[in-house]
C-alpha positions as a Markdown table, in Angstrom:
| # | Residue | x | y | z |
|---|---|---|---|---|
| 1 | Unk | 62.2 | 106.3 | 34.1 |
| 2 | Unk | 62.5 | 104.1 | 31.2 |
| 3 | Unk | 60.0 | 101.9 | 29.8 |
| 4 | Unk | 61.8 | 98.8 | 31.1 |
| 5 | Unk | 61.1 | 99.6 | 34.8 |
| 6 | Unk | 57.5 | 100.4 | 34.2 |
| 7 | Unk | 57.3 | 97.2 | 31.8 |
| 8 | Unk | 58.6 | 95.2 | 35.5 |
| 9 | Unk | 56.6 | 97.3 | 37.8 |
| 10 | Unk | 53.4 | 96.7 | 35.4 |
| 11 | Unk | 53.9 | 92.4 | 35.2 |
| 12 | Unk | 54.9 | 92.2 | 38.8 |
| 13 | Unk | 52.0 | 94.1 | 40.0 |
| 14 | Unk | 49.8 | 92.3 | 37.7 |
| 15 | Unk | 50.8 | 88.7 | 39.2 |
| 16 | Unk | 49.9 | 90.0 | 42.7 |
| 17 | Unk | 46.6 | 91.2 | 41.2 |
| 18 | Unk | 46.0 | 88.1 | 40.0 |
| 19 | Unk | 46.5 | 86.3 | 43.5 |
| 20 | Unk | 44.8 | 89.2 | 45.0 |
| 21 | Unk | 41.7 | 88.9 | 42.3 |
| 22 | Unk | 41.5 | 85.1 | 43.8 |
| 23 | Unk | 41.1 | 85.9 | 47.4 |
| 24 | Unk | 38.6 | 88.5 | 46.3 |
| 25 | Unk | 36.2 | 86.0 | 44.2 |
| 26 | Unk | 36.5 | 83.7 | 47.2 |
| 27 | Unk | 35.2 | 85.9 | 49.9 |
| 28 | Unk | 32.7 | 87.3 | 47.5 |
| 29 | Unk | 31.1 | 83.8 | 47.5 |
| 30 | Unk | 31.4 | 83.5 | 50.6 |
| 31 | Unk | 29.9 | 86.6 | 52.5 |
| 32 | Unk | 27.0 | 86.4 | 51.1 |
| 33 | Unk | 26.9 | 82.6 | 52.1 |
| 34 | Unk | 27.8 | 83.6 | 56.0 |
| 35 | Unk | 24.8 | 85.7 | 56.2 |
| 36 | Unk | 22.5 | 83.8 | 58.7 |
| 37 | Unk | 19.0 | 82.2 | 57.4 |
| 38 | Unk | 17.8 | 80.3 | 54.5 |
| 39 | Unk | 18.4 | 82.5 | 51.5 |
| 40 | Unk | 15.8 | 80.2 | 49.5 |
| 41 | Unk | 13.0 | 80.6 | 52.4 |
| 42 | Unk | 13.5 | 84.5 | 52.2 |
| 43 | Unk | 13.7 | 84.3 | 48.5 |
| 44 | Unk | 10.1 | 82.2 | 48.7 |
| 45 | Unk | 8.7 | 84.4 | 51.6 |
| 46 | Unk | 6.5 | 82.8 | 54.4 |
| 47 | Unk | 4.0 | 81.7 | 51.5 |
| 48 | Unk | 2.0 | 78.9 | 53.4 |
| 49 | Unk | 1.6 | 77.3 | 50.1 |
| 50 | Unk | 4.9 | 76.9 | 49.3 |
| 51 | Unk | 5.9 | 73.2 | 49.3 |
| 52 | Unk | 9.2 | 71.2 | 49.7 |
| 53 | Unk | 9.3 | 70.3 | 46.3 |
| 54 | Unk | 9.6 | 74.1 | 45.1 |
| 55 | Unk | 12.0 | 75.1 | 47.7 |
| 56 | Unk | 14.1 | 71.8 | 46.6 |
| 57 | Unk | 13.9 | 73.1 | 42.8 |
| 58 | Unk | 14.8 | 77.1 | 43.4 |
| 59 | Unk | 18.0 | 75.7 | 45.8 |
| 60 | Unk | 18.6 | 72.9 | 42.8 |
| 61 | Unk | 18.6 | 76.3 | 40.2 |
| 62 | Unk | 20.9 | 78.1 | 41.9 |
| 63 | Unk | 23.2 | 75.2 | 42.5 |
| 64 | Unk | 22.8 | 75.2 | 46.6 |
| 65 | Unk | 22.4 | 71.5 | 46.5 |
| 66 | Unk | 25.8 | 71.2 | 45.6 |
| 67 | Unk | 28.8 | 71.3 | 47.9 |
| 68 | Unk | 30.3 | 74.5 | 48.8 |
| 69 | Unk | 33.3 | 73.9 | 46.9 |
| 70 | Unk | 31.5 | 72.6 | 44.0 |
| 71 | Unk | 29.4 | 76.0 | 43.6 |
| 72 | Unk | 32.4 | 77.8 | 43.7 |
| 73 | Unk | 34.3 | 76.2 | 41.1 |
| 74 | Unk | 31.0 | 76.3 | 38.8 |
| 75 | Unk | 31.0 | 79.9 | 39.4 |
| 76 | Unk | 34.3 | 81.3 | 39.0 |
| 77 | Unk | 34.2 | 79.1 | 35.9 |
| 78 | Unk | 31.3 | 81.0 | 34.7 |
| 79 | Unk | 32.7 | 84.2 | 35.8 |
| 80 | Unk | 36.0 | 83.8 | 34.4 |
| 81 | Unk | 33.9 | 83.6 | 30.8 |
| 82 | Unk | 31.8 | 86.5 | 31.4 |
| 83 | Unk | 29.1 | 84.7 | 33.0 |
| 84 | Unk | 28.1 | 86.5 | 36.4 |
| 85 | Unk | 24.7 | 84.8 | 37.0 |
| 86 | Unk | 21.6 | 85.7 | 36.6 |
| 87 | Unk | 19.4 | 87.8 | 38.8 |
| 88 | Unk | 17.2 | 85.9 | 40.6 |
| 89 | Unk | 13.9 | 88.0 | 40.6 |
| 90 | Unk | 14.2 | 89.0 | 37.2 |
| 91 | Unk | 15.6 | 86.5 | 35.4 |
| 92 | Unk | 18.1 | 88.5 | 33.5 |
| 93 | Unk | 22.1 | 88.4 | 32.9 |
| 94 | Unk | 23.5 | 90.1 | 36.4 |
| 95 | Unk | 25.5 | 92.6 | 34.2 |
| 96 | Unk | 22.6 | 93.6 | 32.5 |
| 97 | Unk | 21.6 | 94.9 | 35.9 |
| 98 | Unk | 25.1 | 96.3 | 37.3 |
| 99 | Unk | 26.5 | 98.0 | 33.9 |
| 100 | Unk | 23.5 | 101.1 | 33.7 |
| 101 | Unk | 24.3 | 101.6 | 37.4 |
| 102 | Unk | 28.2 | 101.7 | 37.5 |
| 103 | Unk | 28.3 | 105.0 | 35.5 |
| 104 | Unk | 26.3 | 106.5 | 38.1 |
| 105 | Unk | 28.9 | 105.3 | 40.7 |
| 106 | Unk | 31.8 | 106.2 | 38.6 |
| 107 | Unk | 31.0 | 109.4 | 38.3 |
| 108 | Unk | 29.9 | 110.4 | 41.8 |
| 109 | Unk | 33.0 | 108.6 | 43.2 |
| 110 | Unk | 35.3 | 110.0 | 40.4 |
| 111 | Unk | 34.5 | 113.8 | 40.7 |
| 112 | Unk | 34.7 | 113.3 | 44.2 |
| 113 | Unk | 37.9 | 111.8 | 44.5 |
| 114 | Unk | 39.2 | 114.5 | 42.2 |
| 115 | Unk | 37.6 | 117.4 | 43.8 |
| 116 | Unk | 39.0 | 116.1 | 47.2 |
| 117 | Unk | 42.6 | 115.4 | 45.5 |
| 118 | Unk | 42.8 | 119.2 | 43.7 |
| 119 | Unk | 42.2 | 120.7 | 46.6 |
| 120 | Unk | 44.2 | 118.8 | 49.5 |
| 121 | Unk | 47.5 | 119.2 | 47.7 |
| 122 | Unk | 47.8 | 123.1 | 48.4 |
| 123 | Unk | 45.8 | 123.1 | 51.1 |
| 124 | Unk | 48.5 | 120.5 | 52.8 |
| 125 | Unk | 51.6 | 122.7 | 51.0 |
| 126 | Unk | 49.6 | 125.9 | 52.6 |
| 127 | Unk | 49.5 | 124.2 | 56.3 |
| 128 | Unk | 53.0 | 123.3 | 56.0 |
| 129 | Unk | 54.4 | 126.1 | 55.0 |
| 130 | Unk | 52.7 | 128.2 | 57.4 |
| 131 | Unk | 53.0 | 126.3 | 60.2 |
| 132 | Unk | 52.3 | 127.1 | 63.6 |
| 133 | Unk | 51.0 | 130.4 | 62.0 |
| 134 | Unk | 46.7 | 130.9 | 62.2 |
| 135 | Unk | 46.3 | 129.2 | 58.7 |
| 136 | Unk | 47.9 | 126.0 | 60.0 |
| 137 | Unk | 45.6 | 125.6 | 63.2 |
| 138 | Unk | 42.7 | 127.5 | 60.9 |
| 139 | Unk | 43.1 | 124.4 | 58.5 |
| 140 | Unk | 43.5 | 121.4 | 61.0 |
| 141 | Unk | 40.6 | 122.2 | 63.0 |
| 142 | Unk | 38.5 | 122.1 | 60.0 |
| 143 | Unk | 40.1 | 119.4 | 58.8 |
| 144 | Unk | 38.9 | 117.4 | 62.4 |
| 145 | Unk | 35.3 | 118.8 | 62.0 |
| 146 | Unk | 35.6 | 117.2 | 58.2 |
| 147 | Unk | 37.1 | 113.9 | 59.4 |
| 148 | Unk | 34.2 | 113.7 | 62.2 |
| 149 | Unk | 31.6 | 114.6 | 59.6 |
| 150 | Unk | 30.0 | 111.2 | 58.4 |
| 151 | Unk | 29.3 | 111.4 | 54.4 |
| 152 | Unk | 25.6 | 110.4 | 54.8 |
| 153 | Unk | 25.0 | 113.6 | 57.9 |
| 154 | Unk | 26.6 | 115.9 | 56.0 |
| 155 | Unk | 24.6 | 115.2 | 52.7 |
| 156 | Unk | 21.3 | 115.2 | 54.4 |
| 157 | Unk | 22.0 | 118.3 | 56.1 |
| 158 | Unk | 23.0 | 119.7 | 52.4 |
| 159 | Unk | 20.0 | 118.4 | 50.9 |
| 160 | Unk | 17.7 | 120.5 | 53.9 |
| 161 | Unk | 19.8 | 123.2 | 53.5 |
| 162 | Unk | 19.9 | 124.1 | 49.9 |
| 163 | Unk | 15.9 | 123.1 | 49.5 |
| 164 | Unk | 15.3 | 125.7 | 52.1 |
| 165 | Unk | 17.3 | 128.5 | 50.3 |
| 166 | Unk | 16.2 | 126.9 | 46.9 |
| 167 | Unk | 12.8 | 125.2 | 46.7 |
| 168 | Unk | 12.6 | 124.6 | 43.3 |
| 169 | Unk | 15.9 | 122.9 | 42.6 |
| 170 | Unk | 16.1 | 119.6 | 41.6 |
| 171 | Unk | 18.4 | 118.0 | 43.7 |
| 172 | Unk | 16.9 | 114.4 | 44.2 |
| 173 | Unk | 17.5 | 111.4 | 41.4 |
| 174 | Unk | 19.5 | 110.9 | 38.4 |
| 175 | Unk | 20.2 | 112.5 | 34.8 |
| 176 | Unk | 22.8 | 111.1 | 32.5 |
| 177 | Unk | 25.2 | 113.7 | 31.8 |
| 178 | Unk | 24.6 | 113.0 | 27.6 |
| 179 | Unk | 21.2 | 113.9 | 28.0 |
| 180 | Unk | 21.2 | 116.9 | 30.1 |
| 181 | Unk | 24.7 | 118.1 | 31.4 |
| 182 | Unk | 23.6 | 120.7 | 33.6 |
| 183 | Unk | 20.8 | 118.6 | 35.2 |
| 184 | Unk | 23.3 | 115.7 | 35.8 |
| 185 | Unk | 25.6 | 118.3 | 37.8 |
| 186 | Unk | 22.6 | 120.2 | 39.3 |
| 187 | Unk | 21.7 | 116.6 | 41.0 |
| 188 | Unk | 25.2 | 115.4 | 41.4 |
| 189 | Unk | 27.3 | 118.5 | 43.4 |
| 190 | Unk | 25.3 | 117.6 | 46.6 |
| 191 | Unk | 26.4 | 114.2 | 46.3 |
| 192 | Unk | 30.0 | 114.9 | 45.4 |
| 193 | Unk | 30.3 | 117.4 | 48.5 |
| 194 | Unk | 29.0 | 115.2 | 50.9 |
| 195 | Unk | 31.7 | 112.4 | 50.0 |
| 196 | Unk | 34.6 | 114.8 | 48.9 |
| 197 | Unk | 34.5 | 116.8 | 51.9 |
| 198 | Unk | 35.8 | 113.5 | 54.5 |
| 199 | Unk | 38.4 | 112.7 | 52.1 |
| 200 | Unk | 39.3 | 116.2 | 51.8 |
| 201 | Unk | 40.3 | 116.6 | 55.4 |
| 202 | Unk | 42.0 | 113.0 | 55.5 |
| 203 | Unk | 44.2 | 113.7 | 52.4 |
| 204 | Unk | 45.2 | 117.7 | 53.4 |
| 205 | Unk | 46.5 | 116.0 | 56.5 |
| 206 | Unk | 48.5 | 113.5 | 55.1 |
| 207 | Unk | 49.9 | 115.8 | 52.5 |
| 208 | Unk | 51.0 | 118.1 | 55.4 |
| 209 | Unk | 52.3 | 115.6 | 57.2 |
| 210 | Unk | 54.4 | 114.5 | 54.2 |
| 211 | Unk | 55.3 | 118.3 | 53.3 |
| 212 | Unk | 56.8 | 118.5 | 57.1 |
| 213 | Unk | 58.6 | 115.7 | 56.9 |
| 214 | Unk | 60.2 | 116.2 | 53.9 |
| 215 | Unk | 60.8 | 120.3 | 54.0 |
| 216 | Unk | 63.5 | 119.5 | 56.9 |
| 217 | Unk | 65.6 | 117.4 | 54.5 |
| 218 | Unk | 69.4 | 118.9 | 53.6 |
| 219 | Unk | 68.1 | 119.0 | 49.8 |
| 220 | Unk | 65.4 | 121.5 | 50.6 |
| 221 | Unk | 68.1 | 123.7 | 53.0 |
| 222 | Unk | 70.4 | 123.3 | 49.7 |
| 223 | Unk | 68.1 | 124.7 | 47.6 |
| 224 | Unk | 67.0 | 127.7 | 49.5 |
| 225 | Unk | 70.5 | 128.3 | 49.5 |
| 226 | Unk | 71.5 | 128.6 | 46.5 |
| 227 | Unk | 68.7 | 131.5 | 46.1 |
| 228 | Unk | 65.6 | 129.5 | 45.3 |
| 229 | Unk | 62.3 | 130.9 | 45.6 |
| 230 | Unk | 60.4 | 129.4 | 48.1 |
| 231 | Unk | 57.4 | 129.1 | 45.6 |
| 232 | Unk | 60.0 | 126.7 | 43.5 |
| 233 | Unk | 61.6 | 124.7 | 46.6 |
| 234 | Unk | 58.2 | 124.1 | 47.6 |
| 235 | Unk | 56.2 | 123.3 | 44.3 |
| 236 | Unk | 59.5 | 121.9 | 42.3 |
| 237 | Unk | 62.2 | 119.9 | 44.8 |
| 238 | Unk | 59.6 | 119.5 | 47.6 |
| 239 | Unk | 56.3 | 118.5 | 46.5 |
| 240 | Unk | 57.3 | 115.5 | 44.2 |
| 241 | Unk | 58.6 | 113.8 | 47.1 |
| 242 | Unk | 56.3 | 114.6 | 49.5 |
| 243 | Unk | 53.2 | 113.1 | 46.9 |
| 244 | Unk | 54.4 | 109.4 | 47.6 |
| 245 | Unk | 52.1 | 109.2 | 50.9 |
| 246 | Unk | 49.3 | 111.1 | 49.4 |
| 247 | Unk | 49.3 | 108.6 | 46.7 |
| 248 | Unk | 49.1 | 106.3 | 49.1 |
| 249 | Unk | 46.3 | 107.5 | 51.3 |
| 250 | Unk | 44.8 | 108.3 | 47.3 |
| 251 | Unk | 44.3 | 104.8 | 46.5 |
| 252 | Unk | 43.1 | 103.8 | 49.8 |
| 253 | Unk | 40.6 | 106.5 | 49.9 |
| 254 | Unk | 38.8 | 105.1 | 46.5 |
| 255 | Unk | 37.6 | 102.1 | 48.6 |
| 256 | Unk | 36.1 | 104.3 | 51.6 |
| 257 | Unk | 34.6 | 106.7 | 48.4 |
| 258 | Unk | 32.7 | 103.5 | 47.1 |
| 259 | Unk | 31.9 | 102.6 | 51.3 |
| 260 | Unk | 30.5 | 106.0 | 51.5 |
| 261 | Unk | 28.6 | 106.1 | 47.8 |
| 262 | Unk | 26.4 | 103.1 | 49.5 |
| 263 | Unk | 25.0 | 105.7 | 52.0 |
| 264 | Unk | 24.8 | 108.5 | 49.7 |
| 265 | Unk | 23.1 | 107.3 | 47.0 |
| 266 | Unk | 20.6 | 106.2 | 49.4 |
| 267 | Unk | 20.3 | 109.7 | 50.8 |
| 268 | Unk | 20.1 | 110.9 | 47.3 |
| 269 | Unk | 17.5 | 108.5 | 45.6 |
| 270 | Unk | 21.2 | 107.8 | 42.7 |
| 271 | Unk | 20.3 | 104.6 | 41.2 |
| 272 | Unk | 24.2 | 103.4 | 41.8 |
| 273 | Unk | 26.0 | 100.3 | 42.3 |
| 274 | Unk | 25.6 | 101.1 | 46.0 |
| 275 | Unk | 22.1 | 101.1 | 46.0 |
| 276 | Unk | 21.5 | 98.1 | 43.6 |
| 277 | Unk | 23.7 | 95.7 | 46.2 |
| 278 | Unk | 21.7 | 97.1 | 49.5 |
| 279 | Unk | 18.6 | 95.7 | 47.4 |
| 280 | Unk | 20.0 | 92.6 | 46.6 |
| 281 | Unk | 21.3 | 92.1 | 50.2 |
| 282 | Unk | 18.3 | 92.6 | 51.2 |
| 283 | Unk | 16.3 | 90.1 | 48.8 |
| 284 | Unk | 19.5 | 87.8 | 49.3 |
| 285 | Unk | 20.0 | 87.7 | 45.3 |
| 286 | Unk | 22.7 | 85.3 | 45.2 |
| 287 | Unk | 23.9 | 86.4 | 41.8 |
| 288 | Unk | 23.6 | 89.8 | 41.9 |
| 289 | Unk | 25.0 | 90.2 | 44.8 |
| 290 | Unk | 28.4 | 88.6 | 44.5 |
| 291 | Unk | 28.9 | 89.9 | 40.9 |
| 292 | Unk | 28.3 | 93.3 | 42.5 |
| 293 | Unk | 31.0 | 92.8 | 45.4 |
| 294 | Unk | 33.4 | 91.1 | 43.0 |
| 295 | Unk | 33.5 | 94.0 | 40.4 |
| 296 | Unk | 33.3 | 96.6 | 43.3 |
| 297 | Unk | 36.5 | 95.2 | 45.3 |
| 298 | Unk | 38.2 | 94.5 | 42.1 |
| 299 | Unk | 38.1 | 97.7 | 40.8 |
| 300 | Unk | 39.1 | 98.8 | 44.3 |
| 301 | Unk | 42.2 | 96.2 | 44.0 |
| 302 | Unk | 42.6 | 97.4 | 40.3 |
| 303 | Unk | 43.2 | 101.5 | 40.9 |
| 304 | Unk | 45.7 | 100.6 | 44.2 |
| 305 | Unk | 47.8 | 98.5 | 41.4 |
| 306 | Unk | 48.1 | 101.5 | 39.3 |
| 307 | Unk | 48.8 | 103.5 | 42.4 |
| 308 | Unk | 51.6 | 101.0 | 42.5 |
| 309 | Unk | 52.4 | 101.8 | 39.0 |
| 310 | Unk | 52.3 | 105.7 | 39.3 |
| 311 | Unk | 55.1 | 104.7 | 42.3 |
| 312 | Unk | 57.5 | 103.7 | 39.9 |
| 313 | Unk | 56.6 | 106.2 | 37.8 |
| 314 | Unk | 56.9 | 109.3 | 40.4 |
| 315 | Unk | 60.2 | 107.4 | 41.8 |
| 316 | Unk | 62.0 | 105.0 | 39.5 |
| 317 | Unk | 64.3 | 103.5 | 43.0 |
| 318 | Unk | 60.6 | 102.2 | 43.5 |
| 319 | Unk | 61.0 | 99.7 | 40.6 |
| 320 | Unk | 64.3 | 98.5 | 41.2 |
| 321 | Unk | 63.3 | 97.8 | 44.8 |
């Protein structure tokens, strides 16, 4: 594909982005908003001493005296320079807060993403190929126990399980990787299983589906023809066009990844991005809060996009369409 089509696939999926990146700020205000309660009577607690005039000055500080529209604009305005807010309990810039804990989420939801993406491409080329044999159904049924499996079970049942057979191993907590590389992965493979493992089974399905599909096509009963190994009609003419799908189901599975970290990190004591917003929900830290749910959906919006991208790169038709 030349670098023309990618240049057009790139700038039209970066003007969608843009309106995307718009609906997303939006409802980030808002949800937090919709939660029912006064967030400055929580935020005060049920202090008998607390009197109007202080409850008037916190809502006057965070701008909740203002109309509705009026906050937004002030915030998106604030945003778009860099400017998330600033935590209410602590008093300190909102990314100060989120940046030390989205390396922790990175990495958990990275490693997982890859670990589940390595192994569901020839686990879904292995079910298709032997389909109807015992591998096929061997596969699929574990692939429904996976699917059935929710991320936060499974990891509590790892964490008992490997502090029965290993007492001693640290498994709870975080390490950054610069600092001690095989303590970060001693703390993070438990982690990493627990979320990979759902997305595993989702994505070997899809690919197999995909692979089924596309191994009945006349180019594939060409290519066997003319003498082909199967090993090279399946990995070379088959598998390229048979990844479109999976890419797919790829992108969308980074947003149920970060869903899932939420629950995990809990289960794990990671000090995440997941963990940091179920605080700040709970303390109803305006700020922090939508600053968290804007960066988290945007990156979710961000990696689709490049999905999009990788489209038009996979299949150049894509970026003529």
């Amino acid at each position: 594909m030349g670098h023309t089509g990618v240049l057009n696939a790139l700038t039209r999926r970066l003007g969608e982005l843009s309106v995307v990146a718009f609906g997303v700020s939006v409802l980030s205000f808002l949800m937090i908003r919709l939660i029912p309660g006064d967030a400055v009577q929580i935020m005060l607690g049920a202090n008998a001493e607390v009197t109007p005039a202080q409850i008037a000055a916190l809502r006057a500080k965070l701008g909740l005296d203002q109309p509705m529209v009026l906050q937004y604009g002030d915030w998106a305005w604030r945003a778009l320079h860099g400017d998330l807010g600033t935590s209410v309990w602590t008093g300190r810039p909102v990314l100060e807060e989120i940046l030390p804990r989205v390396g922790v989420t990175a990495e958990l939801t990275l490693l997982s993403l890859a670990v589940a993406a390595v192994l569901a491409v020839p686990l879904g080329c292995l079910m298709a190929t032997a389909r109807r044999r015992s591998a096929d159904y061997t596969i699929r049924l574990l692939s429904i126990v996976g699917l059935t499996l929710p991320s936060f079970w499974l990891g509590t049942m790892l964490l008992y399980g490997v502090a029965a057979l290993a007492p001693d191993a640290q498994l709870l907590g975080w390490v950054p990787f610069g600092e001690d590389p095989l303590g970060n992965l001693q703390r993070i493979i438990l982690p990493v299983i627990a979320l990979a493992l759902p997305v595993l089974a989702s994505l070997s399905r899809v690919m197999r589906a995909s692979m089924v599909e596309v191994m009945r096509q006349d180019y594939i009963r060409t290519a066997r023809s003319k003498g082909l190994s199967e090993g090279s009609v399946v990995g070379v003419h088959a598998l390229r066009n048979a990844v479109l799908p999976f890419m797919t189901s790829f992108g969308i599975m980074a947003g149920y990844l970060f869903g899932g970290s939420v629950v995990v990190e809990q289960v794990f004591a990671l000090p995440g991005l997941g963990r940091l917003m179920l605080g700040a929900i709970a303390e109803r830290n305006y700020p922090l809060v939508q600053a968290s749910i804007l960066l988290a959906t945007l990156s979710f919006v961000v990696i689709n996009a490049l999905v999009d991208v990788l489209y038009a790169v996979v299949d150049p038709r894509i970026s003529r369409a």
